[in-house]
C-alpha positions as CSV (number, residue, x, y, z in Angstrom):
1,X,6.2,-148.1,-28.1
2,X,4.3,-146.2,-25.5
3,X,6.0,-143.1,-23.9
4,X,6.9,-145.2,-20.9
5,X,9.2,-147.5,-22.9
6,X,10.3,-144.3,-25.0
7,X,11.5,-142.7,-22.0
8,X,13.1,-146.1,-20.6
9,X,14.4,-146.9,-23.4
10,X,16.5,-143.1,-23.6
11,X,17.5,-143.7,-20.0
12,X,19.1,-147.2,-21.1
13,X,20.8,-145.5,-24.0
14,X,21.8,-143.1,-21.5
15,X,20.3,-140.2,-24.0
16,X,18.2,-137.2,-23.3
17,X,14.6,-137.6,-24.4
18,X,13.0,-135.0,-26.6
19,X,9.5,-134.8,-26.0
20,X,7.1,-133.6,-29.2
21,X,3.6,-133.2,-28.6
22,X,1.1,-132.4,-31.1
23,X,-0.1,-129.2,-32.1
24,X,-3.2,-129.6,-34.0
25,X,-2.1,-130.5,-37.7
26,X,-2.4,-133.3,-39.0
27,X,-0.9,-134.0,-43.2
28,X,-4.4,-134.2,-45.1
29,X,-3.6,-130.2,-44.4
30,X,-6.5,-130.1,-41.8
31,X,-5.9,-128.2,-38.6
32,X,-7.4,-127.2,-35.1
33,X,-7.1,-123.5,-35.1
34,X,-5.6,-121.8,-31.8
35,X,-8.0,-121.0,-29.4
36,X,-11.0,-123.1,-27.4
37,X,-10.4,-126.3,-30.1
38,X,-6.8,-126.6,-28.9
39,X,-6.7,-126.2,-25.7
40,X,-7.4,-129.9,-25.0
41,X,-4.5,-130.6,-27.0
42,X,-2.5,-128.1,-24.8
43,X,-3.8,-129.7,-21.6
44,X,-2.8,-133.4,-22.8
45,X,1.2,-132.2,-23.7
46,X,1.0,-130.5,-19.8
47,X,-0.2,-134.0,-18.4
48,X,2.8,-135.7,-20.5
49,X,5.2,-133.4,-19.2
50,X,4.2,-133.7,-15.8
51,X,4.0,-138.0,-16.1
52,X,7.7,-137.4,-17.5
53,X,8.9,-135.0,-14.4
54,X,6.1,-134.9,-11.8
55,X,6.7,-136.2,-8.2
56,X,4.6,-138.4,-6.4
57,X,2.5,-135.4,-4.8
58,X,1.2,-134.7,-8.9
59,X,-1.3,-137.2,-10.6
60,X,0.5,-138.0,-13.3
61,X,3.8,-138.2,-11.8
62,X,1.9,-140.5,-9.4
63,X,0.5,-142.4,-12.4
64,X,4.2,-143.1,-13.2
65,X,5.5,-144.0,-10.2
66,X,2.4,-146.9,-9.9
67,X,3.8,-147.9,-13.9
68,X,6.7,-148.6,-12.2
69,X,9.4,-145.8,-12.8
70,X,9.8,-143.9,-9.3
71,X,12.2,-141.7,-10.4
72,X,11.1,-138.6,-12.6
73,X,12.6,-138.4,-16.3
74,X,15.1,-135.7,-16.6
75,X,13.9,-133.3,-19.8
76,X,14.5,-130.3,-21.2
77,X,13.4,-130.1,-24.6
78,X,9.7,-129.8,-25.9
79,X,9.0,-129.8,-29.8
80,X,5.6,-128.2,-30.6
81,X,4.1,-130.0,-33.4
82,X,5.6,-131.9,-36.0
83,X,5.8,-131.6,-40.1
84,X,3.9,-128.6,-39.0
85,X,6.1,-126.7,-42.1
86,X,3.8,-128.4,-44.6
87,X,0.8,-126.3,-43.3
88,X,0.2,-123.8,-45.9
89,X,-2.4,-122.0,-43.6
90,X,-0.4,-119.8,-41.6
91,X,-2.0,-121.4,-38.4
92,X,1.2,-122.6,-36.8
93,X,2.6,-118.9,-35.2
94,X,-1.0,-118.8,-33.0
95,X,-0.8,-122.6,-32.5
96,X,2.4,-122.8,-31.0
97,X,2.1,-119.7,-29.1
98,X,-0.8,-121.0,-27.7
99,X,1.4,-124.4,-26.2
100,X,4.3,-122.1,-25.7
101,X,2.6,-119.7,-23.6
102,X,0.8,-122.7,-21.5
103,X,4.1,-125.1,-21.3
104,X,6.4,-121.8,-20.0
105,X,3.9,-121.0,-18.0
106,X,4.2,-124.1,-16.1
107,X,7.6,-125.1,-16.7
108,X,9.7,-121.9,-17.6
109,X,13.0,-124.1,-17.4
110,X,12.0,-126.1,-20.4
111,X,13.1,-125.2,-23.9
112,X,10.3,-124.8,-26.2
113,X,11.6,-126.4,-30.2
114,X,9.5,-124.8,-33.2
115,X,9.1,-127.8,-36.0
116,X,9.3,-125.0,-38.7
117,X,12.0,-122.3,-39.3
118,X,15.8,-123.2,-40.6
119,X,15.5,-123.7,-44.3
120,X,11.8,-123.0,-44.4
121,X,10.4,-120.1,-46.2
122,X,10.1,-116.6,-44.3
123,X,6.4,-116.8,-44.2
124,X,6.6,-120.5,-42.4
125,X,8.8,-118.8,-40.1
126,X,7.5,-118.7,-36.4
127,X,8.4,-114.8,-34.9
128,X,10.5,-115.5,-31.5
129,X,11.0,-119.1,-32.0
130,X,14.6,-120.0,-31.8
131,X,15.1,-117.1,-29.6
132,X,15.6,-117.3,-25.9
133,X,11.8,-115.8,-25.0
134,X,9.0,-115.4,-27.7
135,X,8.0,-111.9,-28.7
């Protein structure tokens, strides 16, 4: 299932799609450290946001329309990563501020979702996630 027929498939279930975009781990316990390595991760979850709620005046929204869905997805919930509380490294807290600082930058009406906290140990913990604006 491509994120075409994700997102179709949420608006025939009449459910809100959550969108989770990957943050640079991966579960053989290797990452991409924050910084210059990233950031081409952080550009690819920017161009799937905009594909999901650009207009027809934004490539990728444009890219969507020509797939065939003219109207923009409605979303309002990003999830940075995924299984990233297995990662023993301590590289999530620079990971996802590096998405959350790019995604809010560009779409402050989005709520940014940390895959690690709740139940997690303290040190897995990301400071400012759950909370309204990261510190």
């Amino acid at each position: 299932m491509g994120l075409l027929e994700f997102l179709e498939w949420c608006e025939d279930l009449n459910m809100e799609p959550l969108l989770a975009v990957f943050a640079g781990y991966v579960l053989n316990k290797d990452y991409l450290t924050a910084g210059p390595y990233l950031q081409p991760f952080v550009e690819d979850a920017l161009e799937e946001i905009e594909y999901v709620t650009g207009d027809a005046t934004t490539r990728w929204g444009a890219q969507r329309i020509k797939d065939g869905h003219p109207q923009p997805f409605p979303l309002r919930y990003i999830e940075i990563g995924n299984e990233d509380a297995f990662d023993v490294s301590g590289s999530y807290k620079t990971r996802y501020a590096q998405f959350y600082d790019a995604i809010k930058a560009k779409y402050p009406q989005l709520q940014i979702i940390s895959t690690v906290g709740g139940k997690d140990p303290p040190g897995r913990k990301v400071p400012g996630a759950g909370k309204k604006e990261r510190k």
